[in-house]
C-alpha positions as CSV (number, residue, x, y, z in Angstrom):
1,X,-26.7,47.4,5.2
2,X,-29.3,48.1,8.3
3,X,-28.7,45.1,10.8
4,X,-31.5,44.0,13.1
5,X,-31.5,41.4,16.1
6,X,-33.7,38.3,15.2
7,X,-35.7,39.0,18.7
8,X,-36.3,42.7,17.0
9,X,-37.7,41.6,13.6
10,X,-40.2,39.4,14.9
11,X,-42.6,42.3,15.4
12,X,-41.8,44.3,11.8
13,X,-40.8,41.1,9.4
14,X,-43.5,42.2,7.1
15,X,-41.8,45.7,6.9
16,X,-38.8,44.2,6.9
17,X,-39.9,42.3,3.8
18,X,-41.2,45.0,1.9
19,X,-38.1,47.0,2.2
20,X,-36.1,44.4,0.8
21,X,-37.9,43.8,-1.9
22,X,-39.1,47.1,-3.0
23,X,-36.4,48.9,-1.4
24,X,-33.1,46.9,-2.7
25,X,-31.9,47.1,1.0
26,X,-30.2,44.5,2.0
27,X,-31.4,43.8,5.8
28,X,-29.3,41.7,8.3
29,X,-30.4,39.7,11.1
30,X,-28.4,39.3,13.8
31,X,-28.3,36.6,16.5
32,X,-26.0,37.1,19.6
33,X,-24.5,40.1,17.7
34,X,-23.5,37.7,14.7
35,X,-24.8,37.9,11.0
36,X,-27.4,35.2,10.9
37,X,-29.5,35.7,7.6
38,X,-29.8,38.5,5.2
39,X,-33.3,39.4,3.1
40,X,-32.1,40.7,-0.3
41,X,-34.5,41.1,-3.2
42,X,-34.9,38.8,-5.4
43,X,-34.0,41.1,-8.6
44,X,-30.3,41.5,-6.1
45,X,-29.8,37.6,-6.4
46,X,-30.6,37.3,-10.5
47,X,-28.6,40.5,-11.2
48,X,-25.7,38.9,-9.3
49,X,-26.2,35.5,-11.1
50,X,-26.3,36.9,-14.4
51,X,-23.0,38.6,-13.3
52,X,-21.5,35.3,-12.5
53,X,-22.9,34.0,-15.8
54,X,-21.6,36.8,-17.7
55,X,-18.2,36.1,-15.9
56,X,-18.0,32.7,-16.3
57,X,-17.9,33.4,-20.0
58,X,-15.7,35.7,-20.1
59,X,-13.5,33.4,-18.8
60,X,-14.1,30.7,-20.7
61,X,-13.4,32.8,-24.0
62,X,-10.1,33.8,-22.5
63,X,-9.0,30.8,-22.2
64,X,-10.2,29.6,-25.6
65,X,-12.9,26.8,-23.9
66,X,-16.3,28.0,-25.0
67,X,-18.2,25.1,-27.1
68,X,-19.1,26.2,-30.7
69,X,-22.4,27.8,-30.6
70,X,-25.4,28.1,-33.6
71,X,-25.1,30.2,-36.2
72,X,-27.4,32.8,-36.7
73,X,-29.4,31.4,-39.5
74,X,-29.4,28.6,-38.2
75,X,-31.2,29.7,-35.3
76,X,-33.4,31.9,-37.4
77,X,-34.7,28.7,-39.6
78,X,-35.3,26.9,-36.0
79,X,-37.4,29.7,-35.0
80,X,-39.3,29.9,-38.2
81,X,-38.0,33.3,-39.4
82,X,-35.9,32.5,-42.4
């Protein structure tokens, strides 16, 4: 992770930007020395909530509290294929 003071990134935010988005480097932007804000990219925030998705299930099957879900031809006939 490359950290940057706020004062700093005023002058380079667009390349800043770019980097984190194309780049999948996280940047962060210090004030006073302290973590103030980080620019991800936006495919690093829906990876990490399909991970917490993906967890959350997991857990939920472990402990047995998943709700009943549709059975495949039933979803087939709802989408017109069967």
């Amino acid at each position: 992770m490359v950290e940057i003071a706020i004062s700093a990134a005023r002058s380079q935010l667009g390349d800043l930007v770019r980097r984190a988005a194309h780049g999948r480097e996280t940047i962060a932007l210090t004030d006073h020395g302290h973590v103030a804000a980080l620019l991800v990219s936006p495919q690093v925030i829906e990876d990490l909530e399909d991970a917490l998705v993906f967890a959350d299930y997991q857990r939920r099957k472990a402990e047995g509290t998943l709700e009943p879900g549709i059975p495949h031809e039933e979803v087939g006939r709802m989408l017109g294929l069967r």
